[in-house]
Backbone as a ProteinNet text record, in pm:
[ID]
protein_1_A
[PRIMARY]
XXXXXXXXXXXXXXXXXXXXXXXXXXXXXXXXXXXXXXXXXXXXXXXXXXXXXXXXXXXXXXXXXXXXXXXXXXXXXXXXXXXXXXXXXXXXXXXXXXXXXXXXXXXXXXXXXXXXXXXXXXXXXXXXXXXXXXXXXXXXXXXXXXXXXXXXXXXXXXXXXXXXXXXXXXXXXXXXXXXXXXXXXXXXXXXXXXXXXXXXXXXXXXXXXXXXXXXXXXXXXXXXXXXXXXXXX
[TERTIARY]
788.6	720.1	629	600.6	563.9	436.7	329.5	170.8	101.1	37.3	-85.4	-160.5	-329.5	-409.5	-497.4	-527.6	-576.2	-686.5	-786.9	-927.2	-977.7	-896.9	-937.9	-885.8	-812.1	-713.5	-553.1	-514.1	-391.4	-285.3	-189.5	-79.2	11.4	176	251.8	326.4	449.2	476.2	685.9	675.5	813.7	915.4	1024.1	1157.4	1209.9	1227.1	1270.5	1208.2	1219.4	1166.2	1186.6	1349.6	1405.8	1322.6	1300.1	1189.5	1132.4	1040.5	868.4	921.6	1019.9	1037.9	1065.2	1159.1	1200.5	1088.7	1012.8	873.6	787.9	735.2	710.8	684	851.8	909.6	930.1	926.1	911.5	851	719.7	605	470.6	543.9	466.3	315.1	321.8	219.3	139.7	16.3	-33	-60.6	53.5	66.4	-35.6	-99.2	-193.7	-172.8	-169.6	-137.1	-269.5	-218.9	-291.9	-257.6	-393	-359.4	-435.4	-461.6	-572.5	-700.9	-733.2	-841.6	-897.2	-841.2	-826.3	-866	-801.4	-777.8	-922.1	-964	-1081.1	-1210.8	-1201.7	-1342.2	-1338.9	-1240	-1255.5	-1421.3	-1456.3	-1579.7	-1535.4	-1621.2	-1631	-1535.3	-1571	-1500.8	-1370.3	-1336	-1175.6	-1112.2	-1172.7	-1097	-1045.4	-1146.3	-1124.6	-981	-1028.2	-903.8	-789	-757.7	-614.1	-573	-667.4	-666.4	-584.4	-616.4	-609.3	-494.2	-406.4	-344.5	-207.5	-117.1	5.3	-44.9	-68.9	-121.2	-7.8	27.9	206.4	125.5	208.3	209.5	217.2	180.1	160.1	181.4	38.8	65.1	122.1	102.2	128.7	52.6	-71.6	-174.6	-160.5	-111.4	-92	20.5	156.3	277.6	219.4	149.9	154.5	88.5	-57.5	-113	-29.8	38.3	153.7	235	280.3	386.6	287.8	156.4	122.7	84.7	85.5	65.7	255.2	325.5	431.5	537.6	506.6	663.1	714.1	805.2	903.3	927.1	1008.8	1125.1	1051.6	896	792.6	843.8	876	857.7	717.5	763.5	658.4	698.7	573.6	648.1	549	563	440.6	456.6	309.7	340.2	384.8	384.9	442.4	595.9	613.9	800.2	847.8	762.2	794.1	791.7	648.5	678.6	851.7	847.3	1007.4	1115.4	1115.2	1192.8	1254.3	1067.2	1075.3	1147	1123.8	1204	1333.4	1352.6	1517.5	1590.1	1542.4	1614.6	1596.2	1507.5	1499.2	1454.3	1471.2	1485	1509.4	1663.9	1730	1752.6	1663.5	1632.9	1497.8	1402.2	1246.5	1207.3	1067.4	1008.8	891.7	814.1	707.4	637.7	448.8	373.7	345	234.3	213.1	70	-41.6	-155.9	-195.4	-274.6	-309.3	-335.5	-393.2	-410.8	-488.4	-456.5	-500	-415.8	-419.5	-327.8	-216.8	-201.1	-123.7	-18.6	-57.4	19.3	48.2	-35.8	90.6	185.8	130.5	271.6	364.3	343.2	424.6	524.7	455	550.4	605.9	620	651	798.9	745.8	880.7	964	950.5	1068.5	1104.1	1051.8	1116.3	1182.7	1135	1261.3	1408.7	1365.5	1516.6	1560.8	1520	1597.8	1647.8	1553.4	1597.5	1625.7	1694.9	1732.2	1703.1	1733	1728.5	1578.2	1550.9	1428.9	1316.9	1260.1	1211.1	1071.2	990.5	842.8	773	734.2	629.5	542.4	475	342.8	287.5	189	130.1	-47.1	-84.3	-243.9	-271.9	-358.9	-438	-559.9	-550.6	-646.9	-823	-856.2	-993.1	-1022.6	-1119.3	-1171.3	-1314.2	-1303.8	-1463.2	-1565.7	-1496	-1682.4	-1550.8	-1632.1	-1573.7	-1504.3	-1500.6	-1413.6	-1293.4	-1248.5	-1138.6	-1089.5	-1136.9	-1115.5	-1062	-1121.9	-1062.1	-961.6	-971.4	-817.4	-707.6	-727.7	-630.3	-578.6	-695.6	-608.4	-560	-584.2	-568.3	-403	-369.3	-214	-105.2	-192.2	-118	-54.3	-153.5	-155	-59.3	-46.1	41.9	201.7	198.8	305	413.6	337.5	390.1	480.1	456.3	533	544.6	715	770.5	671.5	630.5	560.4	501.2	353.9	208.6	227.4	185.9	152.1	18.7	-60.4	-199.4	-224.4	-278.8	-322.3	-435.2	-529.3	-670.1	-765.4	-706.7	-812.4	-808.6	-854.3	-951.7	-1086.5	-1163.3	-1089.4	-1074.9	-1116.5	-1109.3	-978.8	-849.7	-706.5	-684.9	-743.2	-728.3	-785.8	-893	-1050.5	-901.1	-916.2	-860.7	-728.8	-634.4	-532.5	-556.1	-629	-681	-741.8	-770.2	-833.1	-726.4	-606.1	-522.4	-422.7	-383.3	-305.9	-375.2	-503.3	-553.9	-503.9	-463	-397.3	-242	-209.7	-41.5	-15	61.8	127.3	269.1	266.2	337.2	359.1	432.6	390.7	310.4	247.7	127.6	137.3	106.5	121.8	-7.3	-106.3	-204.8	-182.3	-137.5	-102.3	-153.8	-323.9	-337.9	-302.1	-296.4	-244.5	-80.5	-8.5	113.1	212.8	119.2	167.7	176.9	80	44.1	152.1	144.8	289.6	436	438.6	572.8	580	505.6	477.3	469.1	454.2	417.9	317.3	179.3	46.2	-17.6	58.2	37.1	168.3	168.2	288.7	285.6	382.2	359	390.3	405.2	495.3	609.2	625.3	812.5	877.8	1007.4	1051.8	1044.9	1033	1025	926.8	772.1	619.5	635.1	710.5	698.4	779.9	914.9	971.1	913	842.7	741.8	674.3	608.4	492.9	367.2	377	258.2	271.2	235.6	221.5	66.8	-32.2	-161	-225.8	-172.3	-176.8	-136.3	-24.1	14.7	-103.8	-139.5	-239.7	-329.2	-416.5	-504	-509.7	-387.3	-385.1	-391.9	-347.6	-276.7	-464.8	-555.4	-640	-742.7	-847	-901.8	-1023.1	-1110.5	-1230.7	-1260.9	-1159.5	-1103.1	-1157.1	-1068.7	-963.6	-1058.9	-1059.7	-1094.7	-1249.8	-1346.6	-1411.7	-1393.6	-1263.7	-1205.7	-1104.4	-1085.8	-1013	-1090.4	-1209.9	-1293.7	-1366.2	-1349.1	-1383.7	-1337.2	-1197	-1086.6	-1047.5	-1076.5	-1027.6	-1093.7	-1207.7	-1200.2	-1101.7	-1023.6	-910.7	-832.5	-772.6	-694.7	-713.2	-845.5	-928.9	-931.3	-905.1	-930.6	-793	-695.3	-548	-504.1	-535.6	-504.2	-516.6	-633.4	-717.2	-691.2	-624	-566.6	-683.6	-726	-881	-898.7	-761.2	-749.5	-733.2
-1315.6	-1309.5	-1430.5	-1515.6	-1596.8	-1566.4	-1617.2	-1546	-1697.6	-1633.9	-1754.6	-1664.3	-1778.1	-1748.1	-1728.6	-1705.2	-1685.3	-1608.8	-1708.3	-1678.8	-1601.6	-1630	-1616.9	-1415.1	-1386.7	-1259.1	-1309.7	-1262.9	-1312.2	-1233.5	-1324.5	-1190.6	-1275.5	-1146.6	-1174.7	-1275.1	-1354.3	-1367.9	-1353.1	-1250.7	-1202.6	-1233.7	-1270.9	-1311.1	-1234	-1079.2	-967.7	-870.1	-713.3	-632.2	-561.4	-589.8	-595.3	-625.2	-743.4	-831.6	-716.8	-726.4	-649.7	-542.4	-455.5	-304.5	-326.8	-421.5	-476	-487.5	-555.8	-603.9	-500.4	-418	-303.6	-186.1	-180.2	-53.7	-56.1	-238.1	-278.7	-268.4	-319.2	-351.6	-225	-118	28	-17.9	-60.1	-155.6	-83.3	-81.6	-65.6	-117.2	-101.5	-191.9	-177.8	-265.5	-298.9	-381.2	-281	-422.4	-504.7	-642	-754.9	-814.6	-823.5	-883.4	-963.1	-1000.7	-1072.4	-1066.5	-905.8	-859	-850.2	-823.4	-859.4	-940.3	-1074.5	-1206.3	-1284.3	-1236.6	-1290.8	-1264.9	-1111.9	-1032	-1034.5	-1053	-1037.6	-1039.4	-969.5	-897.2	-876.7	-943.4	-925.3	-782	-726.5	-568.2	-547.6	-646.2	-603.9	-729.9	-872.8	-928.4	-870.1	-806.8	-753.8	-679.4	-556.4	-451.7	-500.8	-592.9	-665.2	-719.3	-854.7	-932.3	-882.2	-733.9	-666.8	-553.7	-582.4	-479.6	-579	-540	-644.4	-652.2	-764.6	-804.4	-768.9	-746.1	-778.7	-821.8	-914.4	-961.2	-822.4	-697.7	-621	-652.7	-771.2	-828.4	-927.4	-1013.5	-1139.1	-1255	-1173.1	-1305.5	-1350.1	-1235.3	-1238.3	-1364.2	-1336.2	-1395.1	-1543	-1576.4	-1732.3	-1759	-1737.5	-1817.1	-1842.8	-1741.5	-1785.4	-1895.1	-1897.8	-1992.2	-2130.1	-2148.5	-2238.4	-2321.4	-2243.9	-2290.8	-2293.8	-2311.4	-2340	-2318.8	-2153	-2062.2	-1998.1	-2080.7	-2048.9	-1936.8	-1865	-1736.2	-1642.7	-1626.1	-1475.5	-1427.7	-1258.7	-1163.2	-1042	-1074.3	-953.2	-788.4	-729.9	-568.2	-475.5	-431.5	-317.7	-200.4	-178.6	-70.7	61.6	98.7	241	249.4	78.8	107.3	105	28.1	41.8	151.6	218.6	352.8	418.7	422.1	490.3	428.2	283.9	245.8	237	308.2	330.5	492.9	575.3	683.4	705.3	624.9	630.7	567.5	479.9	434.1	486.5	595.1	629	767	856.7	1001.3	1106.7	1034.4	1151	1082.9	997.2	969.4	930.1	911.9	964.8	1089.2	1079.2	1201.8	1189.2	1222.3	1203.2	1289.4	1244	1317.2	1234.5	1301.5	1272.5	1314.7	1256.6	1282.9	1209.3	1265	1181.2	1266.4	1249.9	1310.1	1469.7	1499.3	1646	1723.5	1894	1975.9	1958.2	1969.8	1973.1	1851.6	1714.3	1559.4	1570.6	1597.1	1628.3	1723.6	1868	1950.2	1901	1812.3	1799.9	1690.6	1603.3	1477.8	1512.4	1619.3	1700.8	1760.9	1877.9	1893.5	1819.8	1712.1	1567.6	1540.3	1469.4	1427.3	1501.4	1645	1740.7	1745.7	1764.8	1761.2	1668.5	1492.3	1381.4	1369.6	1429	1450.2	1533.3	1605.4	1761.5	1750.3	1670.6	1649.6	1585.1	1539.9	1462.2	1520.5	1472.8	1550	1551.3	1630.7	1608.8	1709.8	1645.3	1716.5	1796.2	1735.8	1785.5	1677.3	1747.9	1724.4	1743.3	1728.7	1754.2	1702.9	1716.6	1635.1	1573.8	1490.8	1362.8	1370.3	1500.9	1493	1607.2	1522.1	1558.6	1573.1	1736.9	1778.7	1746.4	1733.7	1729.7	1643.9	1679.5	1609.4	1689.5	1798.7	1916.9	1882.5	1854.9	1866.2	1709.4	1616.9	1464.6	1471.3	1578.9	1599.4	1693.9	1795.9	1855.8	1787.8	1708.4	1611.4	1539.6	1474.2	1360.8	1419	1569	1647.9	1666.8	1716.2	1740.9	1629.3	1463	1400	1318.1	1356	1336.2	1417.2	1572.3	1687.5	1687.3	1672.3	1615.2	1480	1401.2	1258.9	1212.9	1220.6	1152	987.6	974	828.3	755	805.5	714.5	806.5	759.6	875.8	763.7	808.5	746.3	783.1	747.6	779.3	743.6	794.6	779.5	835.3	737.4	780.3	685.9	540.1	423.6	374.1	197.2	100.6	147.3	134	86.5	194.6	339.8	477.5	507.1	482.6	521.9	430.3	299.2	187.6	240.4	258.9	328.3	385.4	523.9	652.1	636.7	577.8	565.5	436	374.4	286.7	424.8	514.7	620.1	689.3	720.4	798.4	713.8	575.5	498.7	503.8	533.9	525.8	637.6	761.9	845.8	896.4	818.8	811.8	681.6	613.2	476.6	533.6	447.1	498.7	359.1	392.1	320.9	379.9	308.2	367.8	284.7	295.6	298.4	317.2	229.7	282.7	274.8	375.9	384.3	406.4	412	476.4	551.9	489.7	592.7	622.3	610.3	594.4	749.5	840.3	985.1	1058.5	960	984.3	930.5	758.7	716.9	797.4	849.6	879.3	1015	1167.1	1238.3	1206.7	1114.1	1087.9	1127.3	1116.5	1150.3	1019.3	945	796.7	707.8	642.4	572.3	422.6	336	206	140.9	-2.9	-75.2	-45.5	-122.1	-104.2	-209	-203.3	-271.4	-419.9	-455.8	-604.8	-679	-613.2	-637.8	-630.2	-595.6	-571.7	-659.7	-757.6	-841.8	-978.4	-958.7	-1069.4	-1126	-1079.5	-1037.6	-1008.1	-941.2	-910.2	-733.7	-680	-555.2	-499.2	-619	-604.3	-599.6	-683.2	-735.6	-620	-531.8	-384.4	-329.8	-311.3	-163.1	-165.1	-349.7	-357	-326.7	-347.8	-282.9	-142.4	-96.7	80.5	121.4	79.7	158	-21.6	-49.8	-153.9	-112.3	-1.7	51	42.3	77.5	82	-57.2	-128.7	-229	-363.8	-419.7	-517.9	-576.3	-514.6	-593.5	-585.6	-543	-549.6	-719.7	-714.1	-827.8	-977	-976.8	-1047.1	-1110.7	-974.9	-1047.7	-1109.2	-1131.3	-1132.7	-1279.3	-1345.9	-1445.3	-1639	-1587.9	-1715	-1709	-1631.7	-1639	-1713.1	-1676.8	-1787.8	-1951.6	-1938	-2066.6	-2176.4	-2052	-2160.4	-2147.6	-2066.7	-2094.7	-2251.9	-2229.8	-2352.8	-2455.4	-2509.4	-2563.4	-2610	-2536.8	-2510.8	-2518.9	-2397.5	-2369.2	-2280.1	-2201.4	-2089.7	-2112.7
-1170.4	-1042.5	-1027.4	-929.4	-920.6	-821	-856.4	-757.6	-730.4	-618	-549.6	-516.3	-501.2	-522.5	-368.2	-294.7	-158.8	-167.6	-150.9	-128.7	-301.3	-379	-464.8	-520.9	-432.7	-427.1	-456.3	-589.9	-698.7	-597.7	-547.3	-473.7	-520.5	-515.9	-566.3	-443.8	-478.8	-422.2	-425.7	-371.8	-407.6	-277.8	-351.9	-234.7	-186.2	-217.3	-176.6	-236.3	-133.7	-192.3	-332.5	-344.6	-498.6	-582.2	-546.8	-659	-728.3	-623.7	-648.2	-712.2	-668.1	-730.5	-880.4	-873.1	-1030	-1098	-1042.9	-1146.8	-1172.1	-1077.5	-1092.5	-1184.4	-1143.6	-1253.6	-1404.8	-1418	-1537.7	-1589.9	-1542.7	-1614.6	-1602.5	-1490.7	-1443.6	-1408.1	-1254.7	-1224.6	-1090.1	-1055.6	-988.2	-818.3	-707.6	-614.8	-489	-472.8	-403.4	-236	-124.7	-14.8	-22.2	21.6	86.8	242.7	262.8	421.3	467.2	609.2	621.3	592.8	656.2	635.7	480.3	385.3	257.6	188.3	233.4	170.6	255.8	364.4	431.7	358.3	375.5	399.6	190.8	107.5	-43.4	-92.2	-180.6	-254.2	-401.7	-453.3	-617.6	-638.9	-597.6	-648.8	-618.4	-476.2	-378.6	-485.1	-530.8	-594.4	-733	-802.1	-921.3	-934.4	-834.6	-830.6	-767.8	-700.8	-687.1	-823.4	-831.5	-895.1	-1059.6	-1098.6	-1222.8	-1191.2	-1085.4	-1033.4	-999	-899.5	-809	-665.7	-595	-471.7	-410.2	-299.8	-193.1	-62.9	-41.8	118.1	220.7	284.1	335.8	479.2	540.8	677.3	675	801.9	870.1	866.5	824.3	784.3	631.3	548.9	394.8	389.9	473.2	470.9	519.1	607	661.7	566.6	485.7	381.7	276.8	242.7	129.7	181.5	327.8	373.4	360.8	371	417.2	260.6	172.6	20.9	-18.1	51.1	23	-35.1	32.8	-48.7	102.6	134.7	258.9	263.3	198	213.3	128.4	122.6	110.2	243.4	198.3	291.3	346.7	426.8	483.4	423	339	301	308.9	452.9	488.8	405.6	367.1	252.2	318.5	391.7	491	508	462.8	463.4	301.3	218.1	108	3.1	31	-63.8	-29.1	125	142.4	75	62.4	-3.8	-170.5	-241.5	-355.4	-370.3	-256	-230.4	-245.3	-137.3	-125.6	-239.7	-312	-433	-543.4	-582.8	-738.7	-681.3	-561	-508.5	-674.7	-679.6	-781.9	-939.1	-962.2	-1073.6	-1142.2	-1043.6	-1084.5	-1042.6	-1114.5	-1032	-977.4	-908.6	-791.2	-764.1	-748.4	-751.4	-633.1	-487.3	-387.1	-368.1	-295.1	-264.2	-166.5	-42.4	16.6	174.2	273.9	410.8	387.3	531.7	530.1	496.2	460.9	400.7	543.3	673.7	721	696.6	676	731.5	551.7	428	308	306.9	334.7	351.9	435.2	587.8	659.4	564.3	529.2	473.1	313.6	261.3	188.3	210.9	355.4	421.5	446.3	524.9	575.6	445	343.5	248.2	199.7	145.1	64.3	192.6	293.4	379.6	397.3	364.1	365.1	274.7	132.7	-18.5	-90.1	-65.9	-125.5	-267.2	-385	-489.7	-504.6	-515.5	-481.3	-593	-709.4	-780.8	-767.6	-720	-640.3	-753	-876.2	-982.2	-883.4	-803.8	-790.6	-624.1	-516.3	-423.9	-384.4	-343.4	-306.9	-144.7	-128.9	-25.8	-43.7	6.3	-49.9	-50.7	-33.8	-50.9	-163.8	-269	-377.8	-388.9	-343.3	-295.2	-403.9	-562.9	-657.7	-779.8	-860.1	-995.4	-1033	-1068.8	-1138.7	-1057.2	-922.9	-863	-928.6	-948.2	-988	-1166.4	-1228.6	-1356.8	-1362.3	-1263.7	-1226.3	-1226.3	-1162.9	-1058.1	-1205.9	-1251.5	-1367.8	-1512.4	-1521.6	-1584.3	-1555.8	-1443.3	-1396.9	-1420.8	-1372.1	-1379	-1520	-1622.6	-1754.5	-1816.6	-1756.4	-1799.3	-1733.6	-1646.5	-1545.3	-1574.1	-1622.2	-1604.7	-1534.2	-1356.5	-1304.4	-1326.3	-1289.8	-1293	-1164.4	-1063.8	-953.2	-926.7	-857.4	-782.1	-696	-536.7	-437	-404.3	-376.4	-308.8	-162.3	-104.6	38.7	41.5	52.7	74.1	160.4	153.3	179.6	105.2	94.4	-51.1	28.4	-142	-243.6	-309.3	-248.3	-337.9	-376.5	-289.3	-373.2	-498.5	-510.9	-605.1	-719.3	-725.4	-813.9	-893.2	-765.1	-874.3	-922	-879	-941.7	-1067.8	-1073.3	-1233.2	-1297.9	-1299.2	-1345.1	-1385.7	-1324.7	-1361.9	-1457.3	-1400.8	-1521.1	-1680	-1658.5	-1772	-1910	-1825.5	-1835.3	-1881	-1748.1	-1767.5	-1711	-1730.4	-1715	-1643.3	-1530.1	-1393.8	-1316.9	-1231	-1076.2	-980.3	-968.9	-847.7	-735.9	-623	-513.3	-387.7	-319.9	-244.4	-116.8	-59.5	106.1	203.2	226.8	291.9	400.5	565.7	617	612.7	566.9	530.7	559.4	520.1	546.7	701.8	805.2	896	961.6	930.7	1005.4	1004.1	869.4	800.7	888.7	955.5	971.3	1150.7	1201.9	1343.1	1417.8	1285.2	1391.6	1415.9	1320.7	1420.1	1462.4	1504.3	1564.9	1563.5	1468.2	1485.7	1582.2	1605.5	1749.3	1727.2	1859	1896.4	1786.6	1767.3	1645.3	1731.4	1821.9	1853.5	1799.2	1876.1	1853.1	1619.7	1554.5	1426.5	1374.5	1502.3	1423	1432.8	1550	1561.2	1512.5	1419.8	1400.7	1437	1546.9	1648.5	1612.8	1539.7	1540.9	1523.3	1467.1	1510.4	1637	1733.6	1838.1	1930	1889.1	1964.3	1965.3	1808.8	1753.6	1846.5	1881.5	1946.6	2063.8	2115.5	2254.3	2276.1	2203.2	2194.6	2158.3	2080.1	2036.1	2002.9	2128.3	2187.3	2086.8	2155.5	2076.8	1938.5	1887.1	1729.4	1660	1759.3	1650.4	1672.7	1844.2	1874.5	1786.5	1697.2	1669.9	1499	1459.5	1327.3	1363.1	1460.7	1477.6	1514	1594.5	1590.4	1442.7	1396.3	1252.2	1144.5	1205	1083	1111.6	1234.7	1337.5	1232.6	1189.1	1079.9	973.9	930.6	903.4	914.6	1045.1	1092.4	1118.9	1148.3	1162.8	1012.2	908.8	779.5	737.3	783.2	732.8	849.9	932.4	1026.4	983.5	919	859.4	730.8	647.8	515.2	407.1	440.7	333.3	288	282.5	187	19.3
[MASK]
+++++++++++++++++++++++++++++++++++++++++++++++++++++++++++++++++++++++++++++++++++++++++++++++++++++++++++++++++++++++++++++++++++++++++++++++++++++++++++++++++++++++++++++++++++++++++++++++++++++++++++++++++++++++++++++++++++++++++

């Protein structure tokens, strides 16, 4: 695997999603998206936990700094399509533990998957809030007893990052931090149209679709672009 360094956040830089899974599954690695917001706003703590983890190009701002340090044919690999993809390829030959959302959007994305995956070997599920500590030593208690081949988390950075370094500590896996990922997968949120996503304008949708939200997450992200232009990443 071949990595660069952006803003001082180590990402991989993989030619296909093959790649990454390959490397991955090999080496039972902790995958981390990177993006603009990421690679901008980086903090002693957000560099650490990449940095000690696998970075992926996630957005569009991740993909041009890589292009602009001079690796052409990096892909773009939103993590909401990739966990599925770690799905659909090792369904009926790993096994899988899931955490993440409210009890409705995990049971729901629970259901879909067992009926896309009849075989599908699902150790174990939760929902992503861990009211005290006793539930946090539960949790890494199961996954220690369990030993799933891959845990996905959905919680947010840097708390899905934290706890899943907490649980590798445990069991050595692939891990996975998705946040909202269960929501998309489930349809209580909805991404762009596949055009606005081949574009790469699918930020540029969100912002429209949800202005209040977004627009001064995007204002802030905008020296970004200013120092990739620039080439001062």
């Amino acid at each position: 695997m071949v990595w660069e360094m952006l803003n001082g956040v180590k990402t991989a830089v993989p030619n296909s999603r093959e790649e990454l899974l390959e490397y991955v599954f090999e080496n039972k690695n902790i995958l981390v998206a990177v993006n603009a917001e990421k690679i901008h706003h980086a903090t002693d703590l957000s560099k650490e936990i990449i940095n000690r983890n696998v970075g992926y190009p996630d957005g569009v701002g991740a993909v041009w700094a890589l292009n602009r340090k001079g690796h052409k044919n990096v892909q773009k690999i939103p993590g909401c399509e990739l966990w599925l993809d770690i799905v659909a390829k090792y369904h009926d030959s790993k096994s899988f533990f899931l955490m993440g959302g409210e009890d409705a959007v995990i049971n729901k994305t629970v259901e879909l998957l067992k009926t896309r995956y009849p075989n599908m070997n699902l150790v174990g599920y939760r929902n992503g809030f861990l009211k005290d500590q006793k539930e946090k030593e539960d949790l890494l208690e199961e996954i220690a007893l369990k030993r799933p081949d891959v845990v996905f988390v959905a919680m947010g950075s840097p708390r899905q990052e934290l706890l899943m370094e907490e649980m590798a500590k445990l069991h050595a896996a692939v891990y996975q931090g998705l946040g909202g990922s269960f929501d998309v997968f489930t349809g209580k949120v909805h991404r762009a149209p596949e055009w606005w996503i081949k574009n790469g304008l699918e930020g540029v949708y969100r912002t429209m679709k949800e202005p209040k939200k977004r627009v001064m997450r995007d204002i802030r992200v905008l020296p970004f672009f200013m120092n990739l232009i620039l080439n001062r990443l």
